[in-house]
C-alpha positions as CSV (number, residue, x, y, z in Angstrom):
1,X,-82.1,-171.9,-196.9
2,X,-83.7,-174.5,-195.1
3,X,-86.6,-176.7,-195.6
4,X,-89.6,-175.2,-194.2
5,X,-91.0,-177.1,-191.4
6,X,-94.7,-177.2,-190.7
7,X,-96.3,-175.4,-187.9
8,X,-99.6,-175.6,-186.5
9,X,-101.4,-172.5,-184.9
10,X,-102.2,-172.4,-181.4
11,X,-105.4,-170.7,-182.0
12,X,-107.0,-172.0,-185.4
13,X,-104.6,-175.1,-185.9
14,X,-103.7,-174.3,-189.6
15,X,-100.7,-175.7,-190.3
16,X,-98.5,-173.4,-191.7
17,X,-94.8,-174.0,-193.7
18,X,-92.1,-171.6,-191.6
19,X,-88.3,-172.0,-192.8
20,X,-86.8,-173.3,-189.4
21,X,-84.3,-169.8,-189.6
22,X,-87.6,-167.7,-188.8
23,X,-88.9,-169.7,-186.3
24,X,-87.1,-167.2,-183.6
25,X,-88.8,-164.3,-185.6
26,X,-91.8,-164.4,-184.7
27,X,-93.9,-166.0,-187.3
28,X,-97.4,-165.5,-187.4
29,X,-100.3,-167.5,-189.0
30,X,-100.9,-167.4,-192.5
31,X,-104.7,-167.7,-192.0
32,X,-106.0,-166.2,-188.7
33,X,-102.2,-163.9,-188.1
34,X,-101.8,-164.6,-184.7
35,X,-98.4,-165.4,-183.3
36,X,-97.5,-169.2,-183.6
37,X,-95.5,-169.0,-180.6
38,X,-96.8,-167.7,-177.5
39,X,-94.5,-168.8,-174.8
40,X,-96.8,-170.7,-173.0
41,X,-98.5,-174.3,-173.4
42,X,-101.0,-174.7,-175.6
43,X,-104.5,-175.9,-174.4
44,X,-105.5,-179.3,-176.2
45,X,-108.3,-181.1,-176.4
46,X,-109.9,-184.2,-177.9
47,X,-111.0,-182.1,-180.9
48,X,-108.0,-180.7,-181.4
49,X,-104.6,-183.0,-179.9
50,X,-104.8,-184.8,-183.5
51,X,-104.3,-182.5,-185.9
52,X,-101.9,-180.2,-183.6
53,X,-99.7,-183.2,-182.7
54,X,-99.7,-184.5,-186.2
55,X,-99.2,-180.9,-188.2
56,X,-96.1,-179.9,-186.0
57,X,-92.7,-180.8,-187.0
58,X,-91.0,-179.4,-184.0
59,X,-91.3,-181.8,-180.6
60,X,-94.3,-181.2,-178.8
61,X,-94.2,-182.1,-175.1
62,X,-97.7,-182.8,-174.0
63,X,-98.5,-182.6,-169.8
64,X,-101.5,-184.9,-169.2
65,X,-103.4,-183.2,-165.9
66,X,-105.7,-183.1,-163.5
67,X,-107.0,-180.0,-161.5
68,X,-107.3,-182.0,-158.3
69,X,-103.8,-183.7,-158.7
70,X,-101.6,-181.6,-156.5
71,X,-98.4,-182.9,-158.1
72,X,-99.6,-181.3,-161.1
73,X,-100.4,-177.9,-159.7
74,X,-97.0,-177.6,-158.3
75,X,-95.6,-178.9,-161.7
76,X,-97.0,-176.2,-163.8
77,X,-95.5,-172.8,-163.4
78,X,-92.3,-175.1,-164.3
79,X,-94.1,-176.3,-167.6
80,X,-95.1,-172.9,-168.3
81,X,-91.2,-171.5,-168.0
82,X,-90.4,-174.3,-169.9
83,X,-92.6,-173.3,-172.4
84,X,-91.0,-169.9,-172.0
85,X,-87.8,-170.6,-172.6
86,X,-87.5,-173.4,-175.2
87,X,-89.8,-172.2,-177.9
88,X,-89.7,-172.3,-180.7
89,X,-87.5,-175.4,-180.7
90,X,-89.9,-177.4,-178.8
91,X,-93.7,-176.9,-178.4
92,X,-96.0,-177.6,-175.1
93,X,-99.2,-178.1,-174.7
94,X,-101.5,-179.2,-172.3
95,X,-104.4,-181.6,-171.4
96,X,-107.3,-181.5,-169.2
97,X,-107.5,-185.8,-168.6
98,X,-110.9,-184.8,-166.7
99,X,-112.0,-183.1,-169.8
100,X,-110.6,-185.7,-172.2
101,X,-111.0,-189.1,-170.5
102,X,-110.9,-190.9,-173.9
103,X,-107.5,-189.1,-174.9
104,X,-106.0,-189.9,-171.7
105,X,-107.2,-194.0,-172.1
106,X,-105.6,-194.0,-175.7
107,X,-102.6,-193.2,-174.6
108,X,-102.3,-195.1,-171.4
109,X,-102.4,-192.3,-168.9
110,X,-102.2,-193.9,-165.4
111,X,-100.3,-191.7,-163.4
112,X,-100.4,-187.5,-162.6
113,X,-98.8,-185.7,-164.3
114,X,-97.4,-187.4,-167.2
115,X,-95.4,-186.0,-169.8
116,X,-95.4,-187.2,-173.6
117,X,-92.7,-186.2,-176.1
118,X,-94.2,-186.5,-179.6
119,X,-92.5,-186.0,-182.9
120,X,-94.0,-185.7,-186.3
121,X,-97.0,-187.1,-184.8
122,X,-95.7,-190.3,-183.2
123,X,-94.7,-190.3,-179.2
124,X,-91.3,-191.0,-178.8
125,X,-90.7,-190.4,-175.0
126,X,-92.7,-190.2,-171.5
127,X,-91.8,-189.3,-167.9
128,X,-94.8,-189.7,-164.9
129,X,-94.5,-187.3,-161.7
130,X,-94.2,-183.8,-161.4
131,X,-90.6,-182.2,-162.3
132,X,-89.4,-178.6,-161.2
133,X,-87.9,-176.5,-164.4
134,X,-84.3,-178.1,-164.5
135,X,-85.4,-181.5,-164.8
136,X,-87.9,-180.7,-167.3
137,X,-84.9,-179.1,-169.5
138,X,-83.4,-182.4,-168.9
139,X,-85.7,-184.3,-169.9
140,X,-86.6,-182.7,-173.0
141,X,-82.9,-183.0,-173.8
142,X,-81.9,-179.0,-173.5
């Protein structure tokens, strides 16, 4: 068996210990019992990047947005079948820069969309401008 890898829920953000075998078997939270993976990004905010980013072993690719950025409205049914199709290897989430000005300044965000790769926590990776579902894969590294 493998060493379990931590996990945090999309929808109360306990972090929860999976053995990376089970993560294609649809795990579910130990504390609220929702699924872990849900095939699509996970909404993140100021409250809650942190302790998502930092309590997920698997990469977590981050798309900083804007609703009035029409790059990142084309860009996003391409995130979302990203989403679809590489979890639970690879989480994605998403943030709102409108919503969370202060997250978007910490990490630099200048340009719409940008993508962030972090790993345990720490960002390893970033691309700017909007990318159709192929590059995305590529970029990720799938």
């Amino acid at each position: 068996m493998s060493q379990p890898l931590n996990i945090s829920c999309p929808h109360c953000l306990a972090t929860n210990r999976v053995p990376a075998e089970r993560l294609g078997q649809g795990p579910a939270c130990g504390k609220c019992r929702k699924a872990l993976f849900t095939s699509a990004p996970v909404t993140l905010n100021e409250e809650t990047f942190g302790k998502f980013i930092r309590n997920t072993d698997v990469p977590v690719i981050v798309d900083f947005w804007a609703g009035w950025c029409g790059p990142c409205r084309m860009m996003a049914p391409a995130f979302a079948e990203a989403a679809k199709r590489m979890e639970p290897n690879v989480r994605f989430a998403k943030v709102d820069t409108e919503a969370a000005q202060q997250l978007a300044a910490k990490y630099g965000i200048r340009s719409l969309p940008t993508m962030v790769r972090f790993e345990k926590g720490k960002e390893k990776d970033r691309a700017s401008g909007a990318m159709n579902i192929t590059q995305i894969m590529q970029w990720v590294g799938f």
